[in-house]
C-alpha positions in Angstrom: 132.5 20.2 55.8 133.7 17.1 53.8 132.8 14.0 52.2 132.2 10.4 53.7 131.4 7.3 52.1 129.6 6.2 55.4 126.6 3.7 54.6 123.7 5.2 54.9 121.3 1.9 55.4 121.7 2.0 59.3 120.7 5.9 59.4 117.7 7.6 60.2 117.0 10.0 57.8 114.5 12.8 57.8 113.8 15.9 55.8 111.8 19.1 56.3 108.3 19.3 57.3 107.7 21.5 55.5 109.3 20.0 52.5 107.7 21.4 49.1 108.3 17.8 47.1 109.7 19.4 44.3 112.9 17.5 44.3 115.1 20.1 45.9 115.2 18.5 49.2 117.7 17.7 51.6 117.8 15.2 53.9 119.5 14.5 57.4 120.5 12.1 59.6 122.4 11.7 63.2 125.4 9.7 63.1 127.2 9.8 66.4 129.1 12.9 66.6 127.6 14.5 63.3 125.0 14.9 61.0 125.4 14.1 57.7 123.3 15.6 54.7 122.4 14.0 51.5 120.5 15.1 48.3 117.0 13.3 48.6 116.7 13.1 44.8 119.7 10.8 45.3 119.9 8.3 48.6 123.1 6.2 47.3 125.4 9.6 45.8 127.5 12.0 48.1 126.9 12.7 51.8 127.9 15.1 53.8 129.0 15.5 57.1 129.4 17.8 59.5 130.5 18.0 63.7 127.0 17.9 65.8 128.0 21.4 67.2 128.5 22.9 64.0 125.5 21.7 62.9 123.5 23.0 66.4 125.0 26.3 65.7 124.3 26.5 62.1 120.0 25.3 63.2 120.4 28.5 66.0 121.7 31.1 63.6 118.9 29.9 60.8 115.9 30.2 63.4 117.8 33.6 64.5 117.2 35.1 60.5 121.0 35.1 60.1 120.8 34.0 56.9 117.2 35.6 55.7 117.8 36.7 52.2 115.9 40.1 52.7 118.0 40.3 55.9 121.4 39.3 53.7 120.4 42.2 50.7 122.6 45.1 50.9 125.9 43.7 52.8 128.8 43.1 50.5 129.0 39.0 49.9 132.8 37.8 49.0 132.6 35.0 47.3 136.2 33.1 47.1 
């Protein structure tokens, strides 16, 4: 994961379907090898990006519970 400054007019961005609208949204958008991610409180501040596979394998392990916070309770987290 690191920053860009990549312009974001050109992009397609999209967020959540089931987005809440409470402001703590993110929203994504393809940009030829990547995905990049920006807060959708604020369009013009920091994006990130990340490689298209990492991204793919990040969507897999989500949908797979891997990162379920009931499933996550009771293993040791190291935070660094």
């Amino acid at each position: 994961m690191f920053s860009t400054d990549v312009k974001s007019q050109s992009l397609r961005w999209r967020k959540a379907q089931r987005s809440m609208g409470n402001g703590e949204c993110v929203e994504v958008a393809p940009a030829s090898e990547r995905v990049l991610i920006r807060d959708s409180m604020d369009p013009d501040g920091s994006m990130l990006q990340y490689h298209a596979e990492a991204w793919q394998s990040f969507i897999r392990e989500a949908k797979q519970g891997h990162f379920d916070v009931l499933r996550l309770r009771g293993r040791s987290v190291v935070s660094g």
